[in-house]
MARGULO-229522 format. One record per residue (C-alpha): residue number from 1; residue in three letters; z negated, x, y. Coordinates in Angstrom, 2 decimals, m for minus. Layout:
N
NUM_ALA_Z_X_Y $
...
***
This chain:
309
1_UNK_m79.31_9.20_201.37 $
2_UNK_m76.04_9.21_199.61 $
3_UNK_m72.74_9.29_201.03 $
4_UNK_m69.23_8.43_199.87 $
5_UNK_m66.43_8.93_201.41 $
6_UNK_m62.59_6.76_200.85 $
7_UNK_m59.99_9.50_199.54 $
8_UNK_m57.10_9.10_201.59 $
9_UNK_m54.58_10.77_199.21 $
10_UNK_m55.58_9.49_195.87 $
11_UNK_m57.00_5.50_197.76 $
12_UNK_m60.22_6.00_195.52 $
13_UNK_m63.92_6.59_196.92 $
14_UNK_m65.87_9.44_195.80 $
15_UNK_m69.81_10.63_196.35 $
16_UNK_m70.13_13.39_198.89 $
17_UNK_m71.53_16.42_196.91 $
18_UNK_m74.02_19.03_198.10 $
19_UNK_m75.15_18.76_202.13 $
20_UNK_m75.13_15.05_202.93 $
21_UNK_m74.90_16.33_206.64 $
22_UNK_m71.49_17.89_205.89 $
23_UNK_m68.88_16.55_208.05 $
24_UNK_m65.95_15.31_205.39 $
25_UNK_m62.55_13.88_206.82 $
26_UNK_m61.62_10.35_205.73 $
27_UNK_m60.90_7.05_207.20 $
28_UNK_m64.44_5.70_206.56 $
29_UNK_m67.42_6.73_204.66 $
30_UNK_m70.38_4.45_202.63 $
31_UNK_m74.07_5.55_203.27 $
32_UNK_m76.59_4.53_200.81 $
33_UNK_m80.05_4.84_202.15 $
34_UNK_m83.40_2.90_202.13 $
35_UNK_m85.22_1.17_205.13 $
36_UNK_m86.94_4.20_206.49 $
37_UNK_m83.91_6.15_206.37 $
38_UNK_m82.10_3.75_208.54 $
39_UNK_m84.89_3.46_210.86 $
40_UNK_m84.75_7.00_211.45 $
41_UNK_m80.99_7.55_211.66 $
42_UNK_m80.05_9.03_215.45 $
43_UNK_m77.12_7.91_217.36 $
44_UNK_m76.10_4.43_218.96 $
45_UNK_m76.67_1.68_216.11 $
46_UNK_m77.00_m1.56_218.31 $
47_UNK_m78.59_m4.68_217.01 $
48_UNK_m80.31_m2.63_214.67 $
49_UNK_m83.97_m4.12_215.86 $
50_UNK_m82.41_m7.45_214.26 $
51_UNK_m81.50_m6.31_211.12 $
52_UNK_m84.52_m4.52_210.74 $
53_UNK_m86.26_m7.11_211.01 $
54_UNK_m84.05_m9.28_208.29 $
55_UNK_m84.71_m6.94_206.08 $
56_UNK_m88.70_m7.40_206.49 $
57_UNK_m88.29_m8.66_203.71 $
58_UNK_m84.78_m10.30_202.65 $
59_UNK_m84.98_m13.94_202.33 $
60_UNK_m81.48_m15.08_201.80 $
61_UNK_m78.11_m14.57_202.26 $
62_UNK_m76.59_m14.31_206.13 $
63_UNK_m74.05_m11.98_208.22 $
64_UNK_m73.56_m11.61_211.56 $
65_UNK_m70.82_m10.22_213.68 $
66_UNK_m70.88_m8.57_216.93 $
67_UNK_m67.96_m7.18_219.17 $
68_UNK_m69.63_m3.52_217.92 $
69_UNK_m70.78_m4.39_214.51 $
70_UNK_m71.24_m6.51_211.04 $
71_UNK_m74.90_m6.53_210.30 $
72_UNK_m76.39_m9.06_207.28 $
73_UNK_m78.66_m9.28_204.56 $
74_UNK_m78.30_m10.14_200.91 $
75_UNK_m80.72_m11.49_198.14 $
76_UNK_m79.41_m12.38_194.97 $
77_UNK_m81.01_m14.24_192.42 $
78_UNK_m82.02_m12.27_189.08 $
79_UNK_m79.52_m12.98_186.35 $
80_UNK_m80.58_m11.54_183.80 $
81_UNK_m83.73_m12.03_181.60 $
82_UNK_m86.67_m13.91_182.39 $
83_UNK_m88.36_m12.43_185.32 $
84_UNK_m85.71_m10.55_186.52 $
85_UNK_m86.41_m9.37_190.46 $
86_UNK_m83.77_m10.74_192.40 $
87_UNK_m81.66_m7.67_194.32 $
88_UNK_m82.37_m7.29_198.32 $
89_UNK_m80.40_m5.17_200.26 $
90_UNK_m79.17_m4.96_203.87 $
91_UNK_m76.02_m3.70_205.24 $
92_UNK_m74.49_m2.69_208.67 $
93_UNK_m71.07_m1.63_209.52 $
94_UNK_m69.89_m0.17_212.50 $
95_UNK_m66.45_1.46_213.10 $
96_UNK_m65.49_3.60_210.55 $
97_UNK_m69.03_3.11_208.38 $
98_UNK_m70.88_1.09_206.21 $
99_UNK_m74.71_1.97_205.79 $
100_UNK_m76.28_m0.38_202.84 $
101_UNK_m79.70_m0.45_202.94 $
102_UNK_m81.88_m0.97_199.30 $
103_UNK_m85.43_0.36_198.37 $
104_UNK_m83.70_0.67_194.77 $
105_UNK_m80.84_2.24_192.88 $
106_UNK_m78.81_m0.74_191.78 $
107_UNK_m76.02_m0.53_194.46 $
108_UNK_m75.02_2.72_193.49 $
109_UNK_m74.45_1.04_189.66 $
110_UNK_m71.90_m0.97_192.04 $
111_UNK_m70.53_1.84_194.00 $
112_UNK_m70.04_4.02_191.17 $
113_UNK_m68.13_1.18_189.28 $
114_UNK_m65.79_0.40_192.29 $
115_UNK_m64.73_4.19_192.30 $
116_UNK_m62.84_3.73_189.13 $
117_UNK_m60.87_1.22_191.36 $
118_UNK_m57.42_2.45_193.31 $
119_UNK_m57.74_0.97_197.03 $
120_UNK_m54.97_2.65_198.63 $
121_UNK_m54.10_1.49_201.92 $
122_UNK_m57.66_m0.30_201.26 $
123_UNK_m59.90_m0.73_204.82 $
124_UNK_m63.74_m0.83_205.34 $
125_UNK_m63.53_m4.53_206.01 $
126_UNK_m61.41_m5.31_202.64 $
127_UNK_m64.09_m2.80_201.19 $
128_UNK_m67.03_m4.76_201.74 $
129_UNK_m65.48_m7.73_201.11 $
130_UNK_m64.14_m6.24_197.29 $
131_UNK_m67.98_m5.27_197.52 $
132_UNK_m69.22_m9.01_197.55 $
133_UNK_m66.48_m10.47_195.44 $
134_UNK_m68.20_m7.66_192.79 $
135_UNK_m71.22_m9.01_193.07 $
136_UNK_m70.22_m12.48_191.63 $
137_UNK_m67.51_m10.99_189.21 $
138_UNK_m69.29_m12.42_186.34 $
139_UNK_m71.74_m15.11_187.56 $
140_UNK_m68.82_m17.67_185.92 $
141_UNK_m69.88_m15.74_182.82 $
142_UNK_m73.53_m16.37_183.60 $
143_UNK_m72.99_m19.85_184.27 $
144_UNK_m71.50_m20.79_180.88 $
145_UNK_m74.04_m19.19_179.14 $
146_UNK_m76.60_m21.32_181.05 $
147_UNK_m74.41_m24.00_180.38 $
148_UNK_m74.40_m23.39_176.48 $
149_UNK_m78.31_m22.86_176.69 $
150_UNK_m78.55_m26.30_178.40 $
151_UNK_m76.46_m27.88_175.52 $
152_UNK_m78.65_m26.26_172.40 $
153_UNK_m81.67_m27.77_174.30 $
154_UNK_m79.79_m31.44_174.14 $
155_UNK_m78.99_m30.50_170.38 $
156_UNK_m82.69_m30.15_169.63 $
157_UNK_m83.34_m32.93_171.77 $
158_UNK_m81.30_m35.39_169.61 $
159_UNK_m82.76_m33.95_166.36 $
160_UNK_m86.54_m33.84_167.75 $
161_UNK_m88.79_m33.79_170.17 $
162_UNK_m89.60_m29.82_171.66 $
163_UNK_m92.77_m28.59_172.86 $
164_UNK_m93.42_m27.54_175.98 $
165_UNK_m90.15_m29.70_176.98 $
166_UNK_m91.18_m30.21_180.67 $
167_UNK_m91.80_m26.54_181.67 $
168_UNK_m88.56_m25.58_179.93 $
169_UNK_m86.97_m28.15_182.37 $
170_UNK_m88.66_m26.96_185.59 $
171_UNK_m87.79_m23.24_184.97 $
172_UNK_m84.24_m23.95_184.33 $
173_UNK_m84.56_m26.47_187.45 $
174_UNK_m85.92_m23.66_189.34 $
175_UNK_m83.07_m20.99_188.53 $
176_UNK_m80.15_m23.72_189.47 $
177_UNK_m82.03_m24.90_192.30 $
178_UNK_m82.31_m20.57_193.62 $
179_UNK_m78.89_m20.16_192.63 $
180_UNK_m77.89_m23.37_194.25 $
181_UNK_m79.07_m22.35_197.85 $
182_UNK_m77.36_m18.58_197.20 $
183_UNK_m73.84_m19.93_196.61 $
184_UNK_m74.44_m22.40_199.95 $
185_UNK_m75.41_m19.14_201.51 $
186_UNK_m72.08_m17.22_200.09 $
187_UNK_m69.88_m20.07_201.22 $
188_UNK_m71.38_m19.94_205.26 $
189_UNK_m71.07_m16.01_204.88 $
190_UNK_m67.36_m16.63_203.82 $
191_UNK_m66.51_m18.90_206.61 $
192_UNK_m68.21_m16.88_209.24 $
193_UNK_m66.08_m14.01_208.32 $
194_UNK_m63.11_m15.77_207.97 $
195_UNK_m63.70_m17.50_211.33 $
196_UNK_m62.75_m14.13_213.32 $
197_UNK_m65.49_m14.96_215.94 $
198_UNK_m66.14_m11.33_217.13 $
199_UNK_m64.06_m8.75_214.90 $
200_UNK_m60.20_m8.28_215.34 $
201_UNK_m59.69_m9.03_211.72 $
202_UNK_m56.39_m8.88_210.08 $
203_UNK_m54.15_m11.61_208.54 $
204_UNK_m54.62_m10.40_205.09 $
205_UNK_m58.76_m9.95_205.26 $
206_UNK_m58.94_m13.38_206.96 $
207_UNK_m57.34_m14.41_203.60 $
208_UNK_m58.92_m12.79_201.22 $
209_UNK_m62.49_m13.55_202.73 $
210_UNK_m60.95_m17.33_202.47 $
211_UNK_m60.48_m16.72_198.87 $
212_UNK_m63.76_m15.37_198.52 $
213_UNK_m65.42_m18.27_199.91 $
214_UNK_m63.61_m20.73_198.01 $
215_UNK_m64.39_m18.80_194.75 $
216_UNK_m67.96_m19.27_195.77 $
217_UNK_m67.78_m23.06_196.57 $
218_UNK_m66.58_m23.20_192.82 $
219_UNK_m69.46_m21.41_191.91 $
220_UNK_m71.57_m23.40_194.11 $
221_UNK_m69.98_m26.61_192.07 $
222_UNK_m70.74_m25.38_189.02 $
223_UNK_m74.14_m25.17_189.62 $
224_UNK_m74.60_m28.54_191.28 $
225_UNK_m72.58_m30.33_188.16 $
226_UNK_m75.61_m28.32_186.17 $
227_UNK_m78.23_m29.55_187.67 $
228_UNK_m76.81_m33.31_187.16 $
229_UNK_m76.46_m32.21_183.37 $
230_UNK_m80.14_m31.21_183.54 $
231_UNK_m80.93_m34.28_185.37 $
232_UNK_m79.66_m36.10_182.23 $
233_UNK_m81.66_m33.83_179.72 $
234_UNK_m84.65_m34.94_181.75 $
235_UNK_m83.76_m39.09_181.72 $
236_UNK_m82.29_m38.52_177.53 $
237_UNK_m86.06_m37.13_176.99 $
238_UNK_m87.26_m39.60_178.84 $
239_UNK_m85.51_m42.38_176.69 $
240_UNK_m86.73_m40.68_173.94 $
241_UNK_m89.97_m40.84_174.75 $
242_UNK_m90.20_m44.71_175.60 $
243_UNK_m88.21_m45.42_172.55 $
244_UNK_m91.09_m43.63_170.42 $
245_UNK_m93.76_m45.42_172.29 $
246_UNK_m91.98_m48.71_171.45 $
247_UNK_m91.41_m47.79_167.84 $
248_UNK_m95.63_m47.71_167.95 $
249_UNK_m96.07_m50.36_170.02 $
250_UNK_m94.10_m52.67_167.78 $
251_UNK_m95.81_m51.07_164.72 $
252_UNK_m99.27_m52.01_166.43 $
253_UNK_m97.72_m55.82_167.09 $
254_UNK_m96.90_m56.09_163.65 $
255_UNK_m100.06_m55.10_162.28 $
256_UNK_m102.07_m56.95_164.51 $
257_UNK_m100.00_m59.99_163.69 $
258_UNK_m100.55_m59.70_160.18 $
259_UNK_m103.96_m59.39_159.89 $
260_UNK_m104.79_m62.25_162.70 $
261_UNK_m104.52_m64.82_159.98 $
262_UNK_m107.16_m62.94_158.07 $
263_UNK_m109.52_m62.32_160.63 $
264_UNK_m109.29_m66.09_161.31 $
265_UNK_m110.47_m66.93_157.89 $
266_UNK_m113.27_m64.05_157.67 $
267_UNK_m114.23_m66.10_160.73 $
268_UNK_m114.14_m69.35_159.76 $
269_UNK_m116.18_m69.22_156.55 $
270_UNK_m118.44_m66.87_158.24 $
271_UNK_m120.26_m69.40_159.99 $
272_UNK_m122.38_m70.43_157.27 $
273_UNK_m122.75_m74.07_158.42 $
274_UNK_m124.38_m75.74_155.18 $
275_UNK_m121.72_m78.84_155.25 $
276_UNK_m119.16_m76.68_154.44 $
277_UNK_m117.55_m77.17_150.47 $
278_UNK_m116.12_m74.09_149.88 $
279_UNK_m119.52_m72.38_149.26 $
280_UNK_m120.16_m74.52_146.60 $
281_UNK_m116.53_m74.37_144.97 $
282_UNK_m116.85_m71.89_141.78 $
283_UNK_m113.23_m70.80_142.39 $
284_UNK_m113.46_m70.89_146.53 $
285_UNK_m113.71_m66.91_146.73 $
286_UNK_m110.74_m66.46_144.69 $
287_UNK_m108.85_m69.41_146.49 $
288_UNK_m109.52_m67.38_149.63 $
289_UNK_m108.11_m64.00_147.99 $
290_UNK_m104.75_m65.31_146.49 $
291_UNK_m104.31_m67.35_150.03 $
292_UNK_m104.94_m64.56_151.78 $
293_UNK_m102.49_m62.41_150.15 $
294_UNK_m99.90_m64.92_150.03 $
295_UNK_m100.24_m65.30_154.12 $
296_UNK_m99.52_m60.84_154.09 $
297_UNK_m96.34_m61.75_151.95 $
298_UNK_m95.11_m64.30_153.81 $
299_UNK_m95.81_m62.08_157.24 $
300_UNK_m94.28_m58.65_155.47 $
301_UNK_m91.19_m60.90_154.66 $
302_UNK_m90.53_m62.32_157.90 $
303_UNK_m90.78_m59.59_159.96 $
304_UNK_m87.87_m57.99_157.72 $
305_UNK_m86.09_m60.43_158.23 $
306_UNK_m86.64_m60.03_162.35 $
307_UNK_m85.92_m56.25_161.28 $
308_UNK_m89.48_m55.72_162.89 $
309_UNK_m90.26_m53.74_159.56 $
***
């Protein structure tokens, strides 16, 4: 377990060093710890059945507030590289602590960049809410560069046709559809907080968690507006793909149309009926030839003119 503690006199939060069981004055105190640690933690935690079993394991986004405690659980999507794990973690507060629960290190990349932060005057509720509002700090960032990545695939759409297209589609159609649900998720979480239902919040942290879920309805826009954009990727490939099969189609009527003529003539003289003149015409084979290629010419010339060619 690791423990912070706020510093009254200089408003910044700094990690508890040596005994973590040392008792350290300050108005409240962040305990990072993993799911067995919590489990075994002694004292009154109430409600702490439920959030143990959220966390069994995390499948989305949700808070809820009691007249003793905030208790919720977070998963957000990976947003980094390809097959990025997304980050779970739990979290409970309860008077003057906050206990976040994670089997990995990653929140205390997040602590440790909020200490550089001055929160004087800051509380544990305006704490955890600068906590969340850190965890989408640069999702707009993240967005664009999905965006631009959405817009190189249309450029090399227009020029040709990719490979493997469709599964290119579906995994971007996955991510927006995951990141779609979170920012839903981070919008209810915002309301419910805002709402006041159970915890004597103040004016000012009834605001800010109003800001904070308006920031992520913007997010939450930006996604959807994506997936629309992808949606039109998907019908522009589409296009594509019937104007290529008409390009062959008319290609196929052309040739077939051309060589009709000549497949009616290989046909007619070659019935061998013995009333038939022709056979006995020393320049009939010939005749047939130039005819023949005169019926092509007159074909090729027409269907340029139709702009079929």
């Amino acid at each position: 377990m690791i423990r912070y503690i706020f510093d009254m006199e200089h408003g910044q939060l700094r990690p508890v060093k040596g005994n973590n069981n040392q008792t350290v004055p300050a108005d409240w105190e962040i305990q990072l710890m993993d799911e067995k640690e919590f489990s075994s933690l002694s004292g009154d935690y109430p409600h702490r059945k439920t959030l143990k079993r959220s966390l069994s394991p995390v499948q989305y986004c949700k808070i809820e507030t009691f007249s003793d405690c905030i208790q919720g659980s977070m998963k957000i999507p990976g947003k980094q590289d390809k097959g990025t794990s997304p980050l779970l973690f739990g979290f409970y507060q309860k008077d003057s602590t906050l206990i976040l629960i994670s089997e990995t290190g990653e929140l205390k990349h997040y602590l440790d960049r909020m200490r550089n932060d001055s929160m004087k005057g800051c509380t544990l509720n305006q704490f955890l809410l600068n906590f969340f509002e850190l965890l989408i700090a640069e999702d707009v960032l993240y967005l664009q560069k999905l965006e631009e990545r959405l817009n190189q695939v249309e450029e090399m759409l227009l020029s040709r046709q990719p490979e493997h297209f469709n599964e290119e589609i579906l995994r971007y159609r996955k991510k927006l559809s995951g990141l779609h649900s979170y920012y839903e998720q981070l919008m209810n979480l915002g309301d419910l907080m805002q709402a006041n239902i159970s915890q004597a919040l103040t004016r000012e942290e009834c605001a800010g968690w109003q800001l904070y879920a308006g920031r992520s309805e913007r997010l939450h826009d930006h996604v959807e507006m994506l997936r629309e954009y992808l949606l039109q990727l998907r019908e522009l490939y589409q296009s594509q793909i019937d104007l290529q099969q008409n390009r062959v189609m008319s290609i196929l009527t052309v040739v077939t149309t051309i060589f009709l003529p000549l497949t009616l003539i290989a046909g007619w003289y070659g019935m061998n009926f013995p009333g038939m003149p022709e056979f006995e015409w020393k320049y009939g084979y010939p005749a047939v030839i130039v005819i023949s290629i005169l019926i092509i010419v007159l074909e090729i010339l027409y269907f340029k003119k139709k702009k079929m060619l």
